[in-house]
C-alpha positions, 0 to 999 in steps of 0.5 A: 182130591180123591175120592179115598182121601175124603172117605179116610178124612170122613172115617177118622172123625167119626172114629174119634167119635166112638163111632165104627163107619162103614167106609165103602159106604161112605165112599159109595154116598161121595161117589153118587153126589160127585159123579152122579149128581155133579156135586163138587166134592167139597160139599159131597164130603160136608153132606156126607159126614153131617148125614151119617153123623146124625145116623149115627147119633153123632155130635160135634163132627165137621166145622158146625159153629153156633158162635155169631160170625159178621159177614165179611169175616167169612171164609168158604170151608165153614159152617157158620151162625150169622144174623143180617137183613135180607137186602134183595131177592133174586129168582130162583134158576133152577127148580132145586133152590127155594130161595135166593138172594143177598143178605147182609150186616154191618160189616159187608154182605154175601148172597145166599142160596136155600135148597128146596130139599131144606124146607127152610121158612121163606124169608122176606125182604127187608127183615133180619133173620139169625141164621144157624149153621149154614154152610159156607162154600165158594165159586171162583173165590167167591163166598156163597151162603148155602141153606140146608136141611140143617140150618135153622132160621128164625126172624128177628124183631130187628130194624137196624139201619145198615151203612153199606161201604163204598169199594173202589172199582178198581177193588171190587172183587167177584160177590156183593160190592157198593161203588159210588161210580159215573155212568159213563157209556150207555151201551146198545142192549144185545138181549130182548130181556136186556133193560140196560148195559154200559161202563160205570167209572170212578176215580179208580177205573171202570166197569161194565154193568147190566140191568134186566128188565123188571117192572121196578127197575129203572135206567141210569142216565148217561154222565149221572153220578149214582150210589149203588148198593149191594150190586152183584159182582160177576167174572163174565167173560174173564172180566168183572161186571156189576148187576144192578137188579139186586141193587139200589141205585140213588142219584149223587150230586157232583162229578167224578173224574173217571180214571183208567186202569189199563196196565201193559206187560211185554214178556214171553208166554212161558206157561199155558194152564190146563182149563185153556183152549176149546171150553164149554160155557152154561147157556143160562142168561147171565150166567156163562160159568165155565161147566165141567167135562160133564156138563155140570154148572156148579149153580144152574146144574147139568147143561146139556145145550151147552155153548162152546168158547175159547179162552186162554189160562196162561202165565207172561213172563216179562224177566222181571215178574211172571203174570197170570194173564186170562185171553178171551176168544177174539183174542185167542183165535187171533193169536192162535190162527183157529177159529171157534167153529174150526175148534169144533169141528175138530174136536167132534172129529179128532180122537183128542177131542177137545184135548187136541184144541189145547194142544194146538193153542198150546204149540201155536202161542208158548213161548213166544213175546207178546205186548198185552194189555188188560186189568189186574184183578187178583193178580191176573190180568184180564187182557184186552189186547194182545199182539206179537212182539216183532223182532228186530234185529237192531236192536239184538245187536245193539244188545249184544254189543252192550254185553259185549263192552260190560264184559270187557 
């Protein structure tokens, strides 16, 4: 979206308003968020509007709402009015958030962000607070509760039990989720700050999940059944995994029989997606979102030690349907024949820059058979192994002699 569709959209609703908008300067104010300060344009439009609505005296302008919303009916795009208790705080990652965490209802549970520009009340944990006008924005799909100087927060004399459900494995998606899951590997720790990492498995399939070291963090023992509550649902590495530090774990009697949830296609790969080939990852722990031509990580900001990786964005198609399919670096390098070290040399030296890597993953692997075999997750398919389809020429002519006789 350009910038001059957002100025227009901006001016029309403060016209409506009686108002006489300066639009070169409206898009002067987009253009510094965006481009200066990396701010997607989203919320630059959201910031913008309600700035110049209370310059100008203005009422009603944008998606504010005071009607009470439940959690799990929130959408990205919106301002919104909610009431829920603080069920973990997180520290912050970077000197620009005040506050950090997750709060939640009896209908799901979000995490949520306080500016430190907003001077917002800290809130605590384990207190329910009525939250006014905040706005709602998203990563990867994802619903984030953003507090700003806007938003009104006010503590509430409230104790109600919350009753967090329980999501199937195989239905978690990136945000705040609950599983009742088997700790079924308990991996070795590649990181000093690192507690504990493993696979977690229902009946459904299974995951992987991380614990940082904290002073009241424990490991989960090998072949326990655990309760997990608000976990962190993340997309690390183009697979989904759970953070257990905002959680709470509780040990359950029983067994689960974990079940695999593994789906194999064989199809041509007839489409590759701009955002593949060489990228630029965030080196902050935890969180390696892929960052913008600018360096800029939508949570931890700009980036400039930033860490190079490989990924492939591509679509399979097996005749029947076409798949997303998402391919991370072992397997991009396998397939492509380039490694990441010779994918940075030759962007530090080609004209193309890391447009030339595209280029040759691109040639290197469209439209040609793979069989891959990965997890689906929101209609793409996170693939774990992938490998050419050889030809045989047998089985061509077998083919070809069947089409021949249906013909006949």
């Amino acid at each position: 979206m350009n910038l001059s569709e957002v100025t227009e959209r901006i001016s029309r609703k403060l016209e409506a308003k009686g108002a006489q908008p300066d639009r070169q300067k409206i898009e002067s104010r987009l253009r510094r968020l965006a481009e200066e300060f990396g701010v997607n344009i989203d919320e630059a439009e959201r910031t913008v509007t309600a700035d110049l609505a209370r310059e100008l005296n203005i009422t009603g302008v944008g998606n504010t709402s005071t009607e009470l919303r439940p959690i799990s009916g929130i959408v990205p795009g919106e301002w919104v009015t909610i009431e829920g208790k603080i069920v973990a705080l997180t520290p912050p990652v970077s000197p620009s958030i005040a506050q950090s965490g997750i709060i939640a209802d009896s209908s799901g549970a979000m995490r949520f962000v306080a500016w430190a520009r907003a001077n917002a009340p800290a809130m605590e944990y384990g207190h329910w607070y009525h939250i006014e006008s905040a706005v709602v924005d998203e990563y990867k799909g994802t619903p984030n509760l953003k507090i700003h100087s806007g938003t009104t927060i006010s503590r509430m004399e409230k104790d109600a039990p919350l009753l967090p459900s329980i999501t199937p494995v195989a239905e978690l998606k990136p945000g705040v989720g609950s599983v009742r899951a088997k700790v079924i590997q308990d991996w070795e720790v590649s990181h000093d700050r690192m507690l504990q990492t493993g696979l977690l498995g229902d009946e459904t399939g299974t995951i992987k999940f991380v614990i940082w070291k904290e002073d009241t963090k424990e490991k989960l023992e090998l072949d326990a059944v655990y309760n997990i509550f608000y976990a962190t649902v993340d997309e690390y590495n183009g697979r989904l995994s759970l953070a257990l530090n905002t959680a709470m774990y509780i040990t359950d009697e029983g067994d689960i029989e974990v079940g695999r949830n593994e789906t194999e296609v064989q199809g041509a790969l007839v489409h590759v997606a701009p955002g593949s080939g060489l990228i630029k990852r965030c080196p902050v722990e935890g969180c390696n979102r892929t960052l913008s031509r600018q360096n800029y990580c939508p949570v931890h900001e700009i980036q400039p030690e930033f860490r190079y990786d490989l990924r492939l964005k591509a679509v399979l198609d097996d005749g029947i349907r076409a798949r997303n399919v998402l391919m991370q670096r072992d397997i991009v390098e396998a397939l492509a024949g380039i490694t990441l070290d010779e994918a940075v040399s030759i962007a530090e030296t080609n004209p193309l820059g890391m447009d030339e890597i595209f280029y040759r993953i691109r040639n290197a692997v469209l439209g040609r058979y793979y069989t891959c075999a990965g997890n689906e997750f929101g209609g793409r398919l996170l693939v774990n192994s992938c490998a050419p389809i050889t030809f045989k020429p047998e089985e061509l002519a077998a083919l070809l002699n069947r089409a021949g006789g249906e013909a006949a």
